[in-house]
C-alpha positions in Angstrom: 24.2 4.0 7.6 24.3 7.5 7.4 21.5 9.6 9.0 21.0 13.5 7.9 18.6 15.4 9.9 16.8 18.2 8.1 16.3 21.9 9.2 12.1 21.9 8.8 11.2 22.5 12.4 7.8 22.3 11.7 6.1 18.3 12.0 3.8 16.8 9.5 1.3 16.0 9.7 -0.5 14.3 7.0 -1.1 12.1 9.6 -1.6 12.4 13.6 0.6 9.7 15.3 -2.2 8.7 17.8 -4.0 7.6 14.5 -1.4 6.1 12.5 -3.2 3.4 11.1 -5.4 5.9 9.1 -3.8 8.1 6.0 -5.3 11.2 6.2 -4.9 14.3 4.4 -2.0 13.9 1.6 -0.4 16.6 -0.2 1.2 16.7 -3.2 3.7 19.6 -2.2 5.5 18.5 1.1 6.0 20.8 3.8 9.6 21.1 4.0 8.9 23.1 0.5 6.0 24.9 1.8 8.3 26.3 4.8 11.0 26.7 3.2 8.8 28.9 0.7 6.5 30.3 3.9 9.5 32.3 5.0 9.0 34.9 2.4 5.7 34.5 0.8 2.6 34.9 2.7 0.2 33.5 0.8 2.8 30.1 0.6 2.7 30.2 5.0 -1.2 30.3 4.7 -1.4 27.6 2.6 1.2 25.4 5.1 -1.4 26.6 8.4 -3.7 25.4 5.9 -2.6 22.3 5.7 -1.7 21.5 9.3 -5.2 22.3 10.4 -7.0 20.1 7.5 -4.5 17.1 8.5 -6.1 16.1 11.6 -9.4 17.0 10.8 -9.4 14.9 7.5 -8.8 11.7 9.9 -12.9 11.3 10.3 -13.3 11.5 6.6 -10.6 8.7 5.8 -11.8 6.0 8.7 -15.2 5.9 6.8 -16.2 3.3 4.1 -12.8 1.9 3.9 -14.9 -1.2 2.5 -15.8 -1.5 -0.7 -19.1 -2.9 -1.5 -19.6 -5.2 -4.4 -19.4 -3.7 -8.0 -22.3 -2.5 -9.6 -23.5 -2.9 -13.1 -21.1 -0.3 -14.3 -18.3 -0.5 -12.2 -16.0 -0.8 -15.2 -16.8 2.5 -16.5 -15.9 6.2 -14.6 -18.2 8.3 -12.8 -17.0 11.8 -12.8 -18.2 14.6 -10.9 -16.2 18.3 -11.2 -17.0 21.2 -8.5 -16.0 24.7 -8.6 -14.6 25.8 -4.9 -14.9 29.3 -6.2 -11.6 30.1 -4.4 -13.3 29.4 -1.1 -12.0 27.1 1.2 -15.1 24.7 1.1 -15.7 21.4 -0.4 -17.4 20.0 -2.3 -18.5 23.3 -3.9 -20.9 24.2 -6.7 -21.2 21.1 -8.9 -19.6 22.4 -12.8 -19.6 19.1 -14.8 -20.7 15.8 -14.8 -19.8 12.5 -16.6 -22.0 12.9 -19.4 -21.2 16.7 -20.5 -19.1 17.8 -23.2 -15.9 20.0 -22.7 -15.9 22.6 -20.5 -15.5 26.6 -20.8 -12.9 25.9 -17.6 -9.7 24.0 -18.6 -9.4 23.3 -15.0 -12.1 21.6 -15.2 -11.2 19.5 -18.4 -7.7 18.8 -17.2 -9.3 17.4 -13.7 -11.8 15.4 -15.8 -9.0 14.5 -18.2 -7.0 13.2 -15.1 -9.4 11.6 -13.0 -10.3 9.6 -16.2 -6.5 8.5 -17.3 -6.4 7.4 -13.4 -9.3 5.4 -13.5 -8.4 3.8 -17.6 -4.5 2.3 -16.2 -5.7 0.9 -12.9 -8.9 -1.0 -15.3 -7.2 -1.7 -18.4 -4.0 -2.4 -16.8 -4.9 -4.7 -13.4 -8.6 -4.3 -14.0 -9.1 -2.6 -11.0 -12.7 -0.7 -11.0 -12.1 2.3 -9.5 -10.1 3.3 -6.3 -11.7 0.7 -4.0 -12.1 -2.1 -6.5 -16.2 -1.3 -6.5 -16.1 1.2 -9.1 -16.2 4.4 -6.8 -17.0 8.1 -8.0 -14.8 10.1 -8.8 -15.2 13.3 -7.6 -12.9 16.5 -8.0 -13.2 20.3 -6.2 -11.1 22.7 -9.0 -10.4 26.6 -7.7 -10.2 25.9 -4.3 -8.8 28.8 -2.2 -7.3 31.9 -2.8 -3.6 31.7 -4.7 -3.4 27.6 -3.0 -0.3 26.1 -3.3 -1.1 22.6 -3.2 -3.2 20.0 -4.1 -4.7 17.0 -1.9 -6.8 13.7 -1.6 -9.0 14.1 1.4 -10.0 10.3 1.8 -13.0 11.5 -0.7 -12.3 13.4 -3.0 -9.6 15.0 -5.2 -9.2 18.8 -4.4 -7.0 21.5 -6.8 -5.7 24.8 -6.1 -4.6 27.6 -8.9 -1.1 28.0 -7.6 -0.6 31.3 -7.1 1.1 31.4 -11.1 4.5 32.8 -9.7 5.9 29.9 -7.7 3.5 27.0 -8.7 1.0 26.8 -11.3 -2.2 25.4 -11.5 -2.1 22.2 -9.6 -4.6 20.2 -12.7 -2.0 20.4 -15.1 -0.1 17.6 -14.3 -2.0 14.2 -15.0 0.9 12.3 -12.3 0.2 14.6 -9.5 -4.0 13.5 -9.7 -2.8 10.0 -10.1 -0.3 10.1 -6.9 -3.3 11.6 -5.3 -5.7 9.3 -6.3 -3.3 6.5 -5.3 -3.5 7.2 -2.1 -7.5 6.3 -2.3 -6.1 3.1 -3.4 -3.9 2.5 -0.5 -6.3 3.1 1.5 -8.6 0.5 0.7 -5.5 -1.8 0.3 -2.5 -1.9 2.4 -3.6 1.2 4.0 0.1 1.6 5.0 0.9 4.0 8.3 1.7 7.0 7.4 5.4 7.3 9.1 8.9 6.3 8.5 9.7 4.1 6.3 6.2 2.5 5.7 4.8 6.1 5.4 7.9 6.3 2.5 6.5 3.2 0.8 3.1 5.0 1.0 4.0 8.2 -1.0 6.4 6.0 -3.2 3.5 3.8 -4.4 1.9 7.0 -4.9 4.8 8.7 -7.3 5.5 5.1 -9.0 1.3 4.5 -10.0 1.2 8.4 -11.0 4.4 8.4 -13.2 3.1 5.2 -15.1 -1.0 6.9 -15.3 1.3 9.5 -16.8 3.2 7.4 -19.3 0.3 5.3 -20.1 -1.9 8.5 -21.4 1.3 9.3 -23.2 1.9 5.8 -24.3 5.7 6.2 -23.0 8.2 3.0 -23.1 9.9 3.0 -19.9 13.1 4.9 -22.0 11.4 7.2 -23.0 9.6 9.0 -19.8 10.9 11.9 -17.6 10.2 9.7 -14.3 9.5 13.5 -12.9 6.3 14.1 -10.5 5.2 17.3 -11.0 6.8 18.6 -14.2 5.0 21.5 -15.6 4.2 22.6 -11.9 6.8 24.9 -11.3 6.0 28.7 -12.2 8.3 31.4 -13.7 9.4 32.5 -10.1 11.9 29.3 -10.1 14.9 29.4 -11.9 16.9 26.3 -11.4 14.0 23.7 -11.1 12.1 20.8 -13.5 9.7 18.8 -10.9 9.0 18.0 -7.4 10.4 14.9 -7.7 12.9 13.0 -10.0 12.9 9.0 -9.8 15.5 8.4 -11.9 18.2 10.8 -9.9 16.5 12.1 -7.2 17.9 15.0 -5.4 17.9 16.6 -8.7 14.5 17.9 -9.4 15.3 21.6 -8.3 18.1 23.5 -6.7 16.6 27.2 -5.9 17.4 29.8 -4.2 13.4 29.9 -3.6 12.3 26.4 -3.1 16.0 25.1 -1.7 17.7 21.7 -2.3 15.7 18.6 -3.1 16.6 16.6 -0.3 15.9 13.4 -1.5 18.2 10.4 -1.4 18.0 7.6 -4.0 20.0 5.1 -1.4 19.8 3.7 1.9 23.3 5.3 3.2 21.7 8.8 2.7 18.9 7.8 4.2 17.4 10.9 6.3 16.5 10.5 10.0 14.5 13.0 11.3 11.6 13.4 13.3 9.4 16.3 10.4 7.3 15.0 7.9 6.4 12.1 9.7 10.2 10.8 9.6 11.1 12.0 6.5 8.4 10.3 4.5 7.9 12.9 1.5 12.0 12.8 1.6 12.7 9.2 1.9 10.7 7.9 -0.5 13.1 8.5 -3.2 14.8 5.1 -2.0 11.8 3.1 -3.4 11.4 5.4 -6.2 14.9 4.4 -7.6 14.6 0.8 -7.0 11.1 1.1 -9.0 13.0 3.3 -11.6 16.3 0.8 -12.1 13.4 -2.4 -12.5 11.1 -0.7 -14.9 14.2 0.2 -17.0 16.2 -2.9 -16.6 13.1 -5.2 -18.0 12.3 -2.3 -20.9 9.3 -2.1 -23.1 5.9 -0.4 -20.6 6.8 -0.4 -17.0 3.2 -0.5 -16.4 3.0 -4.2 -17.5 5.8 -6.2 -15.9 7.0 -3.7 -13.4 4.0 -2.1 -12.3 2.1 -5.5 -11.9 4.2 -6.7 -9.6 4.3 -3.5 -7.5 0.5 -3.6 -7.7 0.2 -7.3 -6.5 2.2 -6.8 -3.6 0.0 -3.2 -2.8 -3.1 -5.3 -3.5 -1.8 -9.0 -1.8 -2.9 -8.8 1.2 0.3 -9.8 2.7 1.8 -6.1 3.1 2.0 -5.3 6.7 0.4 -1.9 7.8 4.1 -1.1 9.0 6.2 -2.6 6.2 9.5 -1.5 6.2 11.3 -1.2 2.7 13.4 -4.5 3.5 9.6 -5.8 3.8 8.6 -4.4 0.2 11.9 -5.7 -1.5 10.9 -8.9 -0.4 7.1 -8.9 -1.1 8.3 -7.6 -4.6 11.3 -10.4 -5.8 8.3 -13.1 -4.0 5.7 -11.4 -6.1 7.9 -11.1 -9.6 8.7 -15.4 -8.8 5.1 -16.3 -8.2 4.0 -14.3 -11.6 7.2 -14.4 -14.0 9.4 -17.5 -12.5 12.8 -17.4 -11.7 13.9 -16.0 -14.7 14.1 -11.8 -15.2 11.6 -10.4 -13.9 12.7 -12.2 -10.6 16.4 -11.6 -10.7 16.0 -7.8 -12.0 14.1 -7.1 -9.0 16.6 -8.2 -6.4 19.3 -6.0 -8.3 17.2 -3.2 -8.4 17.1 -3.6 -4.4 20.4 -4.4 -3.9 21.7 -0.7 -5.9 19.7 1.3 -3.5 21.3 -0.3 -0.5 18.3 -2.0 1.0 18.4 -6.0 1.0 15.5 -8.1 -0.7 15.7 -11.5 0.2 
């Protein structure tokens, strides 16, 4: 196996290592972007020291009410809740919108609304899952947060957007799969709660990009042909030239290739796989391997990748038999097991080990 180190000197940090067990604060723009980009643009480095600092003090936040309760009477239906920041750097701010109002003045608020509802409608009407933790949680959003941030993030409560500063990145509530990676995370949590480093911290921002692209291509009622399989598109601003997403599942290490943002060092196979001791091992980087493999199933079955596809990646998230530390040998297995026990040996099963077996990472 090849291992290629990257040049980020800086460590992440969405998680302290002393507290692995715990997710904490997760970002939808990684930090090898964000230094890349903090090299010439100051408001881009505030928003990295921004970062680093909320990281560790998220960690209290995220241990609590990891439990859910039992559902309520209307569990099965979303509670909403928008705040304005008004481009402070406090949360929750002043509350804007609640479930029961019309449309907003504020598109950021309509798109957050809009987003936190399309989350909420796959993960019910799909695996009829009420809410993140199964107990039909609010769902609360802070829009306008900071001054020109770069970034958007799940705190363990809440869903929190920047504006983007409108030159690099645009406002961060435009894309639907970038509040469902975010509010995926909620969902690991109260799941498999997988470590945040290496290769199990790779299989927790994958699950993240694979439940966001199909929130996305459910809203859009997309076939599995007929989606980008980007994360982020419509994020970039007019200050990239040579760049469609943050992430690409179906080839990634193609989404951009700027002179501003740099290379998009993701692999889609285990021979490229990237040792290195920044973003928690690589784990914003590295999770392109499980993206592909979740791209080549979802397109070798057809039809909605939601339904076959993303039921099995959801039973083996929500099974109980994902290991805090899986490896992605551990999740190839869990997922050809979990395709048998629902589909048989037929397909569904055998599609799954292929999909494994062209990234380089063995499933049985």
């Amino acid at each position: 196996m090849e291992h290629h180190r990257t040049d980020d000197s800086r460590t992440d940090r969405c998680h302290d290592r002393k507290a692995r067990a715990t997710p904490a604060f997760c970002t939808i723009i990684p930090p090898h972007i964000l230094s890349n980009l903090a090299e010439r643009h100051e408001h881009a480095r505030r928003t990295l020291d921004h970062d680093d600092t909320h990281r560790t003090r998220r960690l209290d936040a995220v241990a609590r009410g990891l439990t859910p309760g039992e559902p309520g009477a209307d569990a099965d239906k979303p509670r909403r809740t928008i705040y304005d920041a008004g481009h402070q750097e406090t949360v929750p701010g002043t509350k804007v919108h609640e479930e029961s109002d019309g449309p907003s003045p504020d598109a950021s608020v309509n798109r957050a609304h809009a987003g936190l509802g399309a989350t909420f409608d796959l993960y019910l009407k799909v695996y009829g899952r009420k809410s993140i933790d199964d107990a039909g949680l609010p769902l609360d959003a802070t829009v306008h947060y900071g001054e020109k941030y770069d970034n958007a993030f799940w705190d363990g409560e809440r869903m929190v957007f920047g504006d983007g500063d409108g030159d690099l990145f645009l406002d961060f509530t435009v894309s639907v799969d970038v509040i469902g990676h975010e509010l995926t995370h909620g969902v690991t949590q109260y799941t498999a709660n997988l470590d945040y480093q290496g290769q199990s911290g790779a299989l927790n921002e994958s699950v993240s990009d694979v439940f966001g692209s199909l929130i996305k291509q459910y809203a859009l009622g997309q076939s599995a042909d007929e989606a980008d399989w980007l994360i982020g598109s419509g994020l970039l601003g007019p200050g990239i030239d040579n760049g469609t997403a943050l992430r690409s599942m179906k080839a990634p290490g193609t989404a951009y290739d700027d002179d501003v943002l740099g290379k998009d060092p993701q692999p889609a196979k285990m021979k490229d796989y990237v040792d290195t001791e920044d973003d928690n091992g690589g784990v914003h980087i590295n999770s392109g391997i499980p993206n592909h493999a979740f791209y080549l199933y979802a397109t070798s079955l057809g039809g909605n990748a939601w339904e076959k596809a993303g039921q099995v990646w959801y039973d083996v998230l929500t099974g109980g038999e994902l290991a805090k530390d899986a490896q992605f040998a551990d999740f190839a297995r869990l997922t050809v097991a979990a395709a048998r026990a629902r589909y048989g040996a037929g397909e569904e099963h055998d599609a799954a080990i292929k999909a494994w077996t062209q990234v380089g990472v063995t499933a049985e």
